[in-house]
VOMAR-515999 format. One record per residue (C-alpha): residue number from 1; residue in one letter; x, y, z. Coordinates in pm, 1 decimal. Each point is the difference from the previous one (the first is absolute). Layout:
BEGIN
<r><num>NUM</num><residuo>a</residuo><X>X</X><Y>Y</Y><Z>Z</Z></r>
...
! end
This chain:
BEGIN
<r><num>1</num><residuo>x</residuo><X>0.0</X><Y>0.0</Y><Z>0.0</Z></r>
<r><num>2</num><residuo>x</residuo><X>120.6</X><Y>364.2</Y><Z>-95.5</Z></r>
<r><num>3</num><residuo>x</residuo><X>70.1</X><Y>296.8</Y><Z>281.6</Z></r>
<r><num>4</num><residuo>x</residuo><X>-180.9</X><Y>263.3</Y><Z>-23.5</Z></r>
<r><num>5</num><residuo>x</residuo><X>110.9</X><Y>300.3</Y><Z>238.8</Z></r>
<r><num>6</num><residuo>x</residuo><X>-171.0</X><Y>357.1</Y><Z>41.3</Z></r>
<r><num>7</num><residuo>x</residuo><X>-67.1</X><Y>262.5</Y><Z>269.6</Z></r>
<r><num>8</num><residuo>x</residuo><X>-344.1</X><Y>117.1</Y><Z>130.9</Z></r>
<r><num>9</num><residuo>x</residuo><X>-20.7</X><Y>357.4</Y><Z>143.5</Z></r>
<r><num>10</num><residuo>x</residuo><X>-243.0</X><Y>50.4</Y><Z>322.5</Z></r>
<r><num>11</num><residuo>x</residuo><X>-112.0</X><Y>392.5</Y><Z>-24.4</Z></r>
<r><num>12</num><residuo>x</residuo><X>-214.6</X><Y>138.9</Y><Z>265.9</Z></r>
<r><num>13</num><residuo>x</residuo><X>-97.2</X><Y>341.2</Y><Z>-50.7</Z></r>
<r><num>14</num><residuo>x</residuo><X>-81.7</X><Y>285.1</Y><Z>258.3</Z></r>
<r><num>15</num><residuo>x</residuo><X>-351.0</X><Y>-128.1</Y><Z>40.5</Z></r>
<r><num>16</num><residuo>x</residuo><X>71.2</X><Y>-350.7</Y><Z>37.2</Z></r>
<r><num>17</num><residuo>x</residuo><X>-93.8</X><Y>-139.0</Y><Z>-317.5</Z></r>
<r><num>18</num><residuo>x</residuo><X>237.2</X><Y>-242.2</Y><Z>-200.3</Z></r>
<r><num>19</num><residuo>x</residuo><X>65.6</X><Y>3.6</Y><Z>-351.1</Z></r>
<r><num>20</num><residuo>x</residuo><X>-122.0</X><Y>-279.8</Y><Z>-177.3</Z></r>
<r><num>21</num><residuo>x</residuo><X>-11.9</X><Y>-109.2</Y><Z>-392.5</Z></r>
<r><num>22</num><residuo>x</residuo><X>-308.9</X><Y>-233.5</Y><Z>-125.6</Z></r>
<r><num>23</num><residuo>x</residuo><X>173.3</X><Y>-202.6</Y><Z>-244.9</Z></r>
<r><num>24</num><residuo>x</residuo><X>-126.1</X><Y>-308.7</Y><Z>-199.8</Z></r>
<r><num>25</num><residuo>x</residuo><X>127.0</X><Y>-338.8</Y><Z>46.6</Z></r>
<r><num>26</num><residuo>x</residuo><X>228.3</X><Y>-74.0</Y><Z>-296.8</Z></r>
<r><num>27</num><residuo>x</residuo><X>-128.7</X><Y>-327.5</Y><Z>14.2</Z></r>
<r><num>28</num><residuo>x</residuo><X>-369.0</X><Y>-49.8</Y><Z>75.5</Z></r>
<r><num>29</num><residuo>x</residuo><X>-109.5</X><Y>325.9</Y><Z>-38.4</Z></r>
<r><num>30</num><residuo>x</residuo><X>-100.5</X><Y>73.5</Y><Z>319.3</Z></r>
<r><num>31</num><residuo>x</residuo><X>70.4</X><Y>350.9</Y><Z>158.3</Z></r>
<r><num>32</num><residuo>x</residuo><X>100.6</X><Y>112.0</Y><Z>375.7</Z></r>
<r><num>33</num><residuo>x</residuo><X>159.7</X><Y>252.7</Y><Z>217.5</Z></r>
<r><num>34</num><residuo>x</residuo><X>384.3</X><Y>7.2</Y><Z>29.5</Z></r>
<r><num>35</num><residuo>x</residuo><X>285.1</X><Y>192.4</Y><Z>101.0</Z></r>
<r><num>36</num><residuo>x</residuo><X>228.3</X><Y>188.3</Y><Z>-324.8</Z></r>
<r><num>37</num><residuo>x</residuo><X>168.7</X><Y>-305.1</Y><Z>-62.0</Z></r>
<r><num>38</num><residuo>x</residuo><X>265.4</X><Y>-148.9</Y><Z>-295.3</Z></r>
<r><num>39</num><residuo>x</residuo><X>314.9</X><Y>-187.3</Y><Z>-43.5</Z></r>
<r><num>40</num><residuo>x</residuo><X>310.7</X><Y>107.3</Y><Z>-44.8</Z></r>
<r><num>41</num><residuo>x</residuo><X>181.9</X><Y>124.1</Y><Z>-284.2</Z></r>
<r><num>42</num><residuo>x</residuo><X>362.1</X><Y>-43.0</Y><Z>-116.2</Z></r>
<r><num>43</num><residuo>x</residuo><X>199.8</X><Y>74.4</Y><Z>276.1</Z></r>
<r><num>44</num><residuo>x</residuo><X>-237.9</X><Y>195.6</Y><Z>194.0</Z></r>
<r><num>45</num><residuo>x</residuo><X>-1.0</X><Y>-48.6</Y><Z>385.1</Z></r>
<r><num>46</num><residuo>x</residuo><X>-321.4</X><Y>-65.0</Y><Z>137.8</Z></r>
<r><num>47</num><residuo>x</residuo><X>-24.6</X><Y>376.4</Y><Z>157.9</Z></r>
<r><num>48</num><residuo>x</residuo><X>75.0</X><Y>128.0</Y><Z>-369.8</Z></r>
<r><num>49</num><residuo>x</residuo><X>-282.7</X><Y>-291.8</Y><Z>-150.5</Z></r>
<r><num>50</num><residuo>x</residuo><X>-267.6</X><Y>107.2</Y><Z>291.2</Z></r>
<r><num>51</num><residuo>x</residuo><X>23.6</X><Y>381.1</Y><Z>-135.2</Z></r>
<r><num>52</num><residuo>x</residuo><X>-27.8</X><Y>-60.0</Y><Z>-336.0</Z></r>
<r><num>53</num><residuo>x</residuo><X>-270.4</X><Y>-185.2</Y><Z>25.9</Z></r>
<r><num>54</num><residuo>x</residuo><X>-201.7</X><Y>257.7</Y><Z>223.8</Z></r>
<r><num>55</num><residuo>x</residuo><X>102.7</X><Y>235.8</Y><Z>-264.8</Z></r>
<r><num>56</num><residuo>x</residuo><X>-124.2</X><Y>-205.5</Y><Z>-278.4</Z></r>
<r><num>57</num><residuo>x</residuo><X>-320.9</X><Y>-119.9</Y><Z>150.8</Z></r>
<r><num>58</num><residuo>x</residuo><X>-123.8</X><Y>253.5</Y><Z>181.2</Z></r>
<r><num>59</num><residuo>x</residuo><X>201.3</X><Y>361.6</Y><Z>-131.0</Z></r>
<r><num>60</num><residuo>x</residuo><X>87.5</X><Y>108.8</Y><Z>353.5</Z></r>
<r><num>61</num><residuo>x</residuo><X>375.4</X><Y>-2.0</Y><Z>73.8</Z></r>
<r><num>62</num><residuo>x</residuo><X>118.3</X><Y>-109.5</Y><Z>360.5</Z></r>
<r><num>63</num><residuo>x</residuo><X>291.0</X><Y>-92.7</Y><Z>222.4</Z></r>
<r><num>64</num><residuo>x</residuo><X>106.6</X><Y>-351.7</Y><Z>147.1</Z></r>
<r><num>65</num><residuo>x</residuo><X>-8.7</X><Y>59.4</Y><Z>357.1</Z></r>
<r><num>66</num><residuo>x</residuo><X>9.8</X><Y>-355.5</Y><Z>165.1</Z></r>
<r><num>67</num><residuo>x</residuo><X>3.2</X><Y>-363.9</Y><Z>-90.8</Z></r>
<r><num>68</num><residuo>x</residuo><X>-311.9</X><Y>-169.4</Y><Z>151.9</Z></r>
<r><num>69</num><residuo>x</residuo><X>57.1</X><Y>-340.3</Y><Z>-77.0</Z></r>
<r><num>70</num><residuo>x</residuo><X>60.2</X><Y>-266.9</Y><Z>-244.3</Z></r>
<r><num>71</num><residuo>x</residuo><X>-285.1</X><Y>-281.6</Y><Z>-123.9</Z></r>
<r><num>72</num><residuo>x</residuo><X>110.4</X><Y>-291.6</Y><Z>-212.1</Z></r>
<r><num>73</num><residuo>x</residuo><X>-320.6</X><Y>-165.0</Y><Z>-177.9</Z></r>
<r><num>74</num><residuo>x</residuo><X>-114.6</X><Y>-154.3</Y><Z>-301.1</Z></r>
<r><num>75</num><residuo>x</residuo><X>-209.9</X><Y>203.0</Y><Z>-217.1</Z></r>
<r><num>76</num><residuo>x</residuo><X>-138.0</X><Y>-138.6</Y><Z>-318.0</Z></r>
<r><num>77</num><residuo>x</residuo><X>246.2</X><Y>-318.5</Y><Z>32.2</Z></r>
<r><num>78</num><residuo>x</residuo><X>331.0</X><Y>278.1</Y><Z>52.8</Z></r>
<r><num>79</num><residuo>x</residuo><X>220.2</X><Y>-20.5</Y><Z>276.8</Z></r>
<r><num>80</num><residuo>x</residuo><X>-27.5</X><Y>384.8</Y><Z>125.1</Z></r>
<r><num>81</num><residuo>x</residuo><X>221.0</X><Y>192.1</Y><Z>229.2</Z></r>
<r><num>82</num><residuo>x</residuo><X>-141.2</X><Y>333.4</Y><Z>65.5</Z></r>
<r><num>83</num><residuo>x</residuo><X>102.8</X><Y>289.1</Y><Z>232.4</Z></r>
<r><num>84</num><residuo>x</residuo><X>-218.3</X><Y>284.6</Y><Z>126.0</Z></r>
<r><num>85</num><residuo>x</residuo><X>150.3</X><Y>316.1</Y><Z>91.9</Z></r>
<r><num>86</num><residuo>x</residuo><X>-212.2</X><Y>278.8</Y><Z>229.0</Z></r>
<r><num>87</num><residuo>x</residuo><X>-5.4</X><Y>310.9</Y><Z>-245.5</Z></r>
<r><num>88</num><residuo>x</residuo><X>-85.0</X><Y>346.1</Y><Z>-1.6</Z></r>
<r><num>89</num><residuo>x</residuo><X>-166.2</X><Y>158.6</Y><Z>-221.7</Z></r>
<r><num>90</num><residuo>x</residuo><X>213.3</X><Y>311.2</Y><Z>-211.7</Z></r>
<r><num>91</num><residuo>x</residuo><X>-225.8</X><Y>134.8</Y><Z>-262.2</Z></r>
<r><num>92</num><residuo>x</residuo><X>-119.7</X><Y>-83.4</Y><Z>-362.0</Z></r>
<r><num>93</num><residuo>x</residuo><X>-362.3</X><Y>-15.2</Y><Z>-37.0</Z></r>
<r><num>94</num><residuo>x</residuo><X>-256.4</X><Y>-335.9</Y><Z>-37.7</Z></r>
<r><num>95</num><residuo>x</residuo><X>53.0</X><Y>-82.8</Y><Z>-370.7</Z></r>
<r><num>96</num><residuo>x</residuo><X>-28.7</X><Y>-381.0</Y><Z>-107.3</Z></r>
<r><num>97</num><residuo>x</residuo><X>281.5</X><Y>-68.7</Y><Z>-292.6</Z></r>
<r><num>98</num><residuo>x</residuo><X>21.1</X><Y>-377.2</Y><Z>101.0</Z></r>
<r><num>99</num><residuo>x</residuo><X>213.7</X><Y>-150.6</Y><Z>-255.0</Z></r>
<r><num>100</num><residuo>x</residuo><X>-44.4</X><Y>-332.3</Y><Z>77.7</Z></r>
<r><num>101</num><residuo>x</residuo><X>-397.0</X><Y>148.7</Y><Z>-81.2</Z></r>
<r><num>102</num><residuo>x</residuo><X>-131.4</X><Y>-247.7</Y><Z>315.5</Z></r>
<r><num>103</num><residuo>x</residuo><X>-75.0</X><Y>279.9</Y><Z>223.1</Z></r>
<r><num>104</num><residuo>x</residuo><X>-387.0</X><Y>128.0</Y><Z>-7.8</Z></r>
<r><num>105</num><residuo>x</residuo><X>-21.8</X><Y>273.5</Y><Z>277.0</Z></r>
<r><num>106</num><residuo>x</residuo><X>240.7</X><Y>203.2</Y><Z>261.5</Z></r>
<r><num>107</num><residuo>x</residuo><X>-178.0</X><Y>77.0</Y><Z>326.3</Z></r>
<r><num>108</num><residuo>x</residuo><X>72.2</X><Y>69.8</Y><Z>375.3</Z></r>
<r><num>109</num><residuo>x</residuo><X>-176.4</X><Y>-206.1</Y><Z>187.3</Z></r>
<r><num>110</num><residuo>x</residuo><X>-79.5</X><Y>55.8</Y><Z>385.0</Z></r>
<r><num>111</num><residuo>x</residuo><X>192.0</X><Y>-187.9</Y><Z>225.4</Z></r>
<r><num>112</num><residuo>x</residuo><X>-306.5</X><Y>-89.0</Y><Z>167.1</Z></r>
<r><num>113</num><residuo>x</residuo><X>-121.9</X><Y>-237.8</Y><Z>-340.0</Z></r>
<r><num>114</num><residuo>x</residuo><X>327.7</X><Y>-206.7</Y><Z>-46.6</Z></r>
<r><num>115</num><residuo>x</residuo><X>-194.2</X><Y>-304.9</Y><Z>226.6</Z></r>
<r><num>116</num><residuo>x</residuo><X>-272.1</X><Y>24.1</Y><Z>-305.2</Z></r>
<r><num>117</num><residuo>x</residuo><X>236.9</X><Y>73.5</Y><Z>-299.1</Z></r>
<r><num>118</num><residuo>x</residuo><X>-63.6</X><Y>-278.2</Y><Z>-328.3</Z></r>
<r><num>119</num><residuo>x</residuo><X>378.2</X><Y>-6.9</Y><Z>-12.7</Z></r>
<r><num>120</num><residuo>x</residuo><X>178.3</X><Y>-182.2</Y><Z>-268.3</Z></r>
<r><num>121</num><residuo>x</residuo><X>234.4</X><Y>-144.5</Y><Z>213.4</Z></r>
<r><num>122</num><residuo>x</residuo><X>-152.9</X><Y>-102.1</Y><Z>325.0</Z></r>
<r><num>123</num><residuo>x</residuo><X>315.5</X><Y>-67.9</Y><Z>179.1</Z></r>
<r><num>124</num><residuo>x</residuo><X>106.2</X><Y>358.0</Y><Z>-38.6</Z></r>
<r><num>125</num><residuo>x</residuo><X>-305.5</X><Y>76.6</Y><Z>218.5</Z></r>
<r><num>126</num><residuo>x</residuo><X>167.6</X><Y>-77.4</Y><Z>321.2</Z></r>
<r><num>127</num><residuo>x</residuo><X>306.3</X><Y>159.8</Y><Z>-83.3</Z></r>
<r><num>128</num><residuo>x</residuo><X>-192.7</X><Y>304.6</Y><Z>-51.2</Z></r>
<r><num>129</num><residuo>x</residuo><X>-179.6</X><Y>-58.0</Y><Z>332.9</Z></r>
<r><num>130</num><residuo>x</residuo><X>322.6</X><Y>-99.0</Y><Z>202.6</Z></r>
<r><num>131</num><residuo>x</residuo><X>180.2</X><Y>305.8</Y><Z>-149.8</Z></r>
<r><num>132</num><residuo>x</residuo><X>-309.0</X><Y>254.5</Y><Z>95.8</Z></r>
<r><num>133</num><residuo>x</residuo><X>7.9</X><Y>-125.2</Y><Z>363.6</Z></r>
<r><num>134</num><residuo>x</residuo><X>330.5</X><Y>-9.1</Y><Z>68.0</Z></r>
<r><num>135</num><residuo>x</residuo><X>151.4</X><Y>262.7</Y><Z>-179.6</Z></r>
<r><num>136</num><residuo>x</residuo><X>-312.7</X><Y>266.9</Y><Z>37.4</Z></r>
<r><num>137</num><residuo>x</residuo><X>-163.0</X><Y>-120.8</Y><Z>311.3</Z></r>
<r><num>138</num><residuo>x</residuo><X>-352.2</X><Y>-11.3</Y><Z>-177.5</Z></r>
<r><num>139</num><residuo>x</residuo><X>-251.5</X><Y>-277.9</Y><Z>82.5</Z></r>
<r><num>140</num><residuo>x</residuo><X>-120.1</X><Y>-158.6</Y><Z>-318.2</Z></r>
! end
């Protein structure tokens, strides 16, 4: 089985609402919340991969501030290592120029729905969750 590796970029703005991307499924067609999310290119490092892919999903440019954690899972029968990185949020403006054309909608969401997100990965969920709780000290 191939490796896939990318970065995932947790952005909480000032009223506690997290960016999220509805994408489609590339391979049953079925759409859910996620975090901006992509592999990596080249030589990138996963700090450089997780900003140009909030940049290309989403139009807002941000800075890495923190690793949250690692997951390794399959997805669609690919090993995946993926990092997510805390970010904040620089400037740019909500513009979707997905080139991968899989994402359908950038939103914030309140913090307060993430329990009752459709998300298209469900295991990302309770990363969201632990990060929110621990990092933020917000009950979900």
């Amino acid at each position: 089985m191939t490796k896939w590796r990318g970065a995932a970029a947790i952005c909480i703005n000032d009223e506690n609402e997290l960016l999220m991307v509805a994408q489609e499924s590339r391979i049953n067609r079925n759409y859910g919340q996620s975090v901006p999310s992509g592999g990596i290119e080249g030589s990138e490092t996963y700090e450089e991969c997780c900003i140009r892919e909030v940049w290309e999903e989403t139009g807002y440019k941000i800075s890495v501030i923190d690793k949250i954690c690692e997951r390794d899972t399959v997805t669609y029968d690919v090993n995946v290592h993926i990092e997510y990185f805390e970010v904040k949020l620089l400037g740019g403006e909500r513009k979707l120029q997905d080139p991968d054309e899989l994402i359908l909608d950038i939103c914030w969401k309140p913090l307060s729905e993430i329990s009752n997100l459709k998300m298209l990965f469900e295991d990302e969920r309770q990363i969201l969750i632990d990060y929110i709780q621990e990092r933020k000290g917000l009950q979900i």
